[in-house]
N, C-alpha and C positions, 0 to 999 in steps of 0.2 A: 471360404476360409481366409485367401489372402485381403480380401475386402473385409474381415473382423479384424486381422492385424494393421493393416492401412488405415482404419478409423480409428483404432487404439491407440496408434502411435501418433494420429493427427489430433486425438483429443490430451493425449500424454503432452505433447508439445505446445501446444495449446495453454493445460494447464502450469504449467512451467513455465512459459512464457507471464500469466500471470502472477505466479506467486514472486518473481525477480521484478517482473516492474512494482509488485506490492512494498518488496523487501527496497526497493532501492527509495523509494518516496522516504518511506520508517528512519532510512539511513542518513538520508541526508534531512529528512526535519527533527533526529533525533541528535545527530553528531554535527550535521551542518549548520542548522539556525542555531542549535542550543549550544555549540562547542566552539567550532572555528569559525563561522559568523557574526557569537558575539560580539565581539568591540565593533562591528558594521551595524547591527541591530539596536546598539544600547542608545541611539541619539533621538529610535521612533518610541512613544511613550503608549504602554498600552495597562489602562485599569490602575495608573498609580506606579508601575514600574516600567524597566524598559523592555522590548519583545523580544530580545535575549533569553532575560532572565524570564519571560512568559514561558517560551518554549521549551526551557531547561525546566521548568514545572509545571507548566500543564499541557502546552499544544503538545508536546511530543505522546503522552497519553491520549489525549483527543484525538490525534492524528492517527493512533495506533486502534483507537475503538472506531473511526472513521476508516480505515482501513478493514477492518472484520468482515463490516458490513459489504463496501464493496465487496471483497471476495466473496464471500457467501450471494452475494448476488447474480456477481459476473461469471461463478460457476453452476448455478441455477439453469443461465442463460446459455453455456456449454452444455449443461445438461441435456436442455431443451432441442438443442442442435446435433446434437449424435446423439439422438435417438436414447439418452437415459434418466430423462426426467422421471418425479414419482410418478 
């Protein structure tokens, strides 16, 4: 019984640990490149404009469907490590 709480609480940790390093990537290429980085970003030119204003419309989306995926991956891989894959 206390080895089902010790795995629980090491796969709880675990996950948590991913969903903040998920959240923090989101944050800063959502607020970072597209907000407070702009005037640093606006001198590299990407597709016609600058990667500023890339990421203030579409990386921060891309980054956020590229994020999905990892987690749903990287907890697959939890899954598969304590023992609760399908």
């Amino acid at each position: 019984m206390a080895d089902d709480k010790s795995n629980a609480a090491e796969y709880w940790k675990a996950n948590v640990r991913t969903i903040i390093g998920c959240l923090a990537v989101w944050a800063f290429v959502s607020y970072g490149c597209a907000i407070l980085f702009r005037p640093l970003l606006a001198s590299i030119p990407v597709g016609g404009t600058d990667l500023g204003f890339w990421f203030a419309q579409q990386g921060s989306i891309l980054t956020f469907i590229a994020l999905i995926f990892f987690y749903a991956w990287k907890m697959n891989k939890l899954d598969e490590k304590f023992g609760l894959g399908e």
